[in-house]
C-alpha positions as CSV (number, residue, x, y, z in Angstrom):
1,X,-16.0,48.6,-1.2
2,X,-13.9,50.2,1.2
3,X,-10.2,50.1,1.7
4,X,-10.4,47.7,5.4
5,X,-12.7,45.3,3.1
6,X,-10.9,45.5,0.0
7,X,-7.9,44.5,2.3
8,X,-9.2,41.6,4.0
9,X,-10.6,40.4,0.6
10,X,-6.8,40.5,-0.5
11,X,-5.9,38.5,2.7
12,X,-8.4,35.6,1.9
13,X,-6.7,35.5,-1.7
14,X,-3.4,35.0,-0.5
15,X,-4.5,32.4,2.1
16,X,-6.5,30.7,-0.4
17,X,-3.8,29.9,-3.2
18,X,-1.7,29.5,-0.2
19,X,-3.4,26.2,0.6
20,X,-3.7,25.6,-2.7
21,X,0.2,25.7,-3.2
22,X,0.8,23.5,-0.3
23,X,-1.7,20.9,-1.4
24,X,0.0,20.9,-4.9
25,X,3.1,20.6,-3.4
26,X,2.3,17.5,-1.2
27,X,0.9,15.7,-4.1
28,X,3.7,16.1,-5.9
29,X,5.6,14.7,-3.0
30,X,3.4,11.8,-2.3
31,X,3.3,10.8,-6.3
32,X,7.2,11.1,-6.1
33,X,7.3,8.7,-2.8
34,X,5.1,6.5,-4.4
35,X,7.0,6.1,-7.4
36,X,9.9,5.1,-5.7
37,X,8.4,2.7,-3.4
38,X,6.4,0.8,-6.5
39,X,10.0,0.9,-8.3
40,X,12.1,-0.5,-6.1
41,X,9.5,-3.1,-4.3
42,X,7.0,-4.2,-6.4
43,X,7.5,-3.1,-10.6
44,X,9.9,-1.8,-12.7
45,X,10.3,-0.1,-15.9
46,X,13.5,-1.0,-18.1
47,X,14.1,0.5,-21.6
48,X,15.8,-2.3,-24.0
49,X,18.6,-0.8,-26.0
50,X,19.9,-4.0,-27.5
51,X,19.7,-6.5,-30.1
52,X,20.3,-9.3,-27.9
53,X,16.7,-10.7,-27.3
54,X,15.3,-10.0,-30.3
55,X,13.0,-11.4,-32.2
56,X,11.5,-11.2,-28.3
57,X,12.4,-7.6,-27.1
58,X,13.6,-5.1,-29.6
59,X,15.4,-2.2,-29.3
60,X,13.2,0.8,-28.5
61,X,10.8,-1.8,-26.3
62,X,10.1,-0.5,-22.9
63,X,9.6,-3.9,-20.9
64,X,7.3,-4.2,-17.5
65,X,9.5,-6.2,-14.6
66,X,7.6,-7.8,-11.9
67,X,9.9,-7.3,-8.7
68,X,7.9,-9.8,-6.6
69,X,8.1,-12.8,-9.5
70,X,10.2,-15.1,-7.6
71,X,9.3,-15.8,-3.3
72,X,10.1,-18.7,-2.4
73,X,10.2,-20.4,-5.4
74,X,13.2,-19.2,-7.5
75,X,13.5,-18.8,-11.4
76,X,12.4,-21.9,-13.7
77,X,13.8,-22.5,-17.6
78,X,12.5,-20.5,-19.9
79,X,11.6,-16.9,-17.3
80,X,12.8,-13.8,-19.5
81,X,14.7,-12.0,-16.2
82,X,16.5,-9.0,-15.0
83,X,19.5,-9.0,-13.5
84,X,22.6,-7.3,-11.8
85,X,25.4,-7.8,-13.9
86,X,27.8,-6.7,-11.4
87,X,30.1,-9.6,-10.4
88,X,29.5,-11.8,-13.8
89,X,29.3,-9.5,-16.5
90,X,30.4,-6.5,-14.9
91,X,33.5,-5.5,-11.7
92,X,31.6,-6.8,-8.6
93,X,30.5,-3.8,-6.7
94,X,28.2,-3.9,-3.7
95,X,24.7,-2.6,-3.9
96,X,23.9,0.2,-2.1
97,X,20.6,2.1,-0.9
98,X,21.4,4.9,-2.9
99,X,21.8,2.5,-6.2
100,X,18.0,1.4,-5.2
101,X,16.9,5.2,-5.2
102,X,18.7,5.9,-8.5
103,X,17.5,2.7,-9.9
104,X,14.0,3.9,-8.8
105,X,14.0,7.2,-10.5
106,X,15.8,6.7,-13.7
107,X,12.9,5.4,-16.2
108,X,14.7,3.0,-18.0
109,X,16.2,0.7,-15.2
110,X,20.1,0.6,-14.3
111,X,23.1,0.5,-16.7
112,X,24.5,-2.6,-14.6
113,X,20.7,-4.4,-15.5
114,X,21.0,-7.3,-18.4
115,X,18.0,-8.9,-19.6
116,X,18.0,-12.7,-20.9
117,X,16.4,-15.7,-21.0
118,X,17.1,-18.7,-18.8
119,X,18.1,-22.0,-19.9
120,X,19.7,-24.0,-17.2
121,X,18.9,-24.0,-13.2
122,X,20.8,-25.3,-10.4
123,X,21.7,-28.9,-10.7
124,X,21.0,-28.9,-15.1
125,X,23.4,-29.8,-17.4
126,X,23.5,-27.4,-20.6
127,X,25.2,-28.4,-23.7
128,X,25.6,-27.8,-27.3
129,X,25.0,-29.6,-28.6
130,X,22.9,-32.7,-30.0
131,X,23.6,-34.3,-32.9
132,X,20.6,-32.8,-35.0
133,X,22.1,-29.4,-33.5
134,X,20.0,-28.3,-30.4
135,X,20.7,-27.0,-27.2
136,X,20.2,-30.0,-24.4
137,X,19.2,-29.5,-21.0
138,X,19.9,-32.7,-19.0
139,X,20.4,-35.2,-21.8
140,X,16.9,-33.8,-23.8
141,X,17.4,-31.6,-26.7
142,X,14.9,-28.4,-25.8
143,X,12.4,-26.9,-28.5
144,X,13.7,-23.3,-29.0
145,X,10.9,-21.2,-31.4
146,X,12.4,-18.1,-29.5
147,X,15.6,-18.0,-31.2
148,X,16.3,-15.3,-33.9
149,X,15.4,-16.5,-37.5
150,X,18.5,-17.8,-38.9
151,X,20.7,-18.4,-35.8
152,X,21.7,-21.7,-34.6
153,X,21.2,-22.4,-31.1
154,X,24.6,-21.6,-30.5
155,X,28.0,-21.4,-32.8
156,X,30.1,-22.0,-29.9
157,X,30.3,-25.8,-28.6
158,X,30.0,-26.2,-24.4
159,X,29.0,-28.5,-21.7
160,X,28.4,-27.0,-18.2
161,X,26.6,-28.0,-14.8
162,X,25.0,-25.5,-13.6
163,X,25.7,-25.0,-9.5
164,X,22.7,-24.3,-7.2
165,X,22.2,-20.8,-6.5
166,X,23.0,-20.2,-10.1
167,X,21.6,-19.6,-13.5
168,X,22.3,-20.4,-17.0
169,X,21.2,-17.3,-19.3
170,X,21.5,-16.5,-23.2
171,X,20.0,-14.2,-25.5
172,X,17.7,-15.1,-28.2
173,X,19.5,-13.3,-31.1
174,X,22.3,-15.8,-30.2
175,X,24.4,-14.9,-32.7
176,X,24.6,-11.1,-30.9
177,X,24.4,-11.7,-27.9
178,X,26.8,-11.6,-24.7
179,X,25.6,-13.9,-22.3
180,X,27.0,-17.0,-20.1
181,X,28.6,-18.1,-23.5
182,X,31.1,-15.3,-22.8
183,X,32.0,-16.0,-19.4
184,X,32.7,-19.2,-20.2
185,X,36.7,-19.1,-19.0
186,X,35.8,-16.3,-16.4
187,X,35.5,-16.5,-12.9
188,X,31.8,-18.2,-12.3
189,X,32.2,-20.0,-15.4
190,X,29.7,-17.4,-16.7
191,X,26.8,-18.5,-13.9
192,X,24.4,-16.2,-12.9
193,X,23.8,-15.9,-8.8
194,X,20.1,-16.0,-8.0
195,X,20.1,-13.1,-6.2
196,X,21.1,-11.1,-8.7
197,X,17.5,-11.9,-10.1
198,X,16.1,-8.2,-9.8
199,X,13.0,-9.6,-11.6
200,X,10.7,-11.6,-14.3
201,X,9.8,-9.5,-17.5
202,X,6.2,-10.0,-18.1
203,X,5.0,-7.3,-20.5
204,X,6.0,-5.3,-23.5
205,X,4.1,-2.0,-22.6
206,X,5.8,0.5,-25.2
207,X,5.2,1.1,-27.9
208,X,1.8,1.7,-27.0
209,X,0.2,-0.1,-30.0
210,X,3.1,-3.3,-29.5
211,X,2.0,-3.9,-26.3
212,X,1.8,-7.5,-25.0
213,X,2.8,-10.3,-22.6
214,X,6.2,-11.6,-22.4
215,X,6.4,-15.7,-22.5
């Protein structure tokens, strides 16, 4: 092979892992794109650090958030949901587009995100509670299997209407859980705002082998 051929084969290298480089490059950035439109529109991925939803969610539980869960129709009794704590359980601060991005890219969720389970809706009344000892929701004592083995529904005694636009939410391992119990004397009177409502958990999907549906 001459030197001109052994040249122009050197020239088709370059050009070749030259394409090849750019096509890696643009899947990378169309994966990444994609990510971040699936995360902040349509599912989410949150990591659960906490006790407070046990026997439910345990800590080390990576739980599966559908974004779209609630149209129209907002959250009923009973939805395990994510939400913004900022404003109830956290100094309000306004959401920005930058908090969606980093929301989008950080794999388990967003340290201002709390996950609980609702128990009262706009116009309920919640109380602890009835005279055998259960939570009541509008007068009826509710069945409550969720709740961790050995707590009662609540230790601490309360009666609230809940406004519309608003949500009632407690853990399930009442007894360590931070929830609307807490806000109690706050500002809010410890009532979640609708659209805080990031989502409805619908899946455990880690660990691999624990993986199931969320009721």
């Amino acid at each position: 092979m001459n030197r001109i051929a052994r040249a122009e084969r050197a020239v088709t290298k370059r050009r070749t892992w030259s394409w090849v480089w750019r096509f890696v490059i643009a899947a990378i950035i169309l994966g990444f794109l994609a990510t971040i439109t699936i995360r902040a529109t349509l599912l989410d991925v949150y990591h659960i650090k906490s006790v407070s939803m046990q026997p439910t969610l345990n800590p080390g539980e990576s739980i599966l958030v559908d974004l779209r869960a609630y149209g129209e129709q907002g959250p009923e009794r009973g939805d395990i949901v994510v939400f913004d704590g900022r404003g109830s359980f956290l100094p309000y601060q306004r959401a920005s587009f930058a908090d969606t991005i980093s929301r989008a890219l950080h794999w388990s969720g967003s340290n201002s995100s709390y996950v609980k389970r609702i128990i009262g809706v706009g116009g309920d009344t919640v109380e602890c509670c009835s005279p055998d000892g259960r939570l009541m929701v509008n007068g009826h004592p509710i069945a409550e299997e969720y709740v961790m083995h050995g707590n009662a529904p609540s230790e601490q005694k309360f009666s609230v209407q809940v406004p519309e636009g608003r949500i009632w939410v407690m853990g399930d391992h009442r007894e360590k859980s931070e929830d609307s119990r807490s806000l109690l004397g706050a500002s809010g009177g410890g009532m979640i705002p609708v659209d805080r409502v990031l989502g409805e958990v619908t899946e455990v999907i880690w660990p691999l082998k624990k993986r199931h549906p969320v009721e």
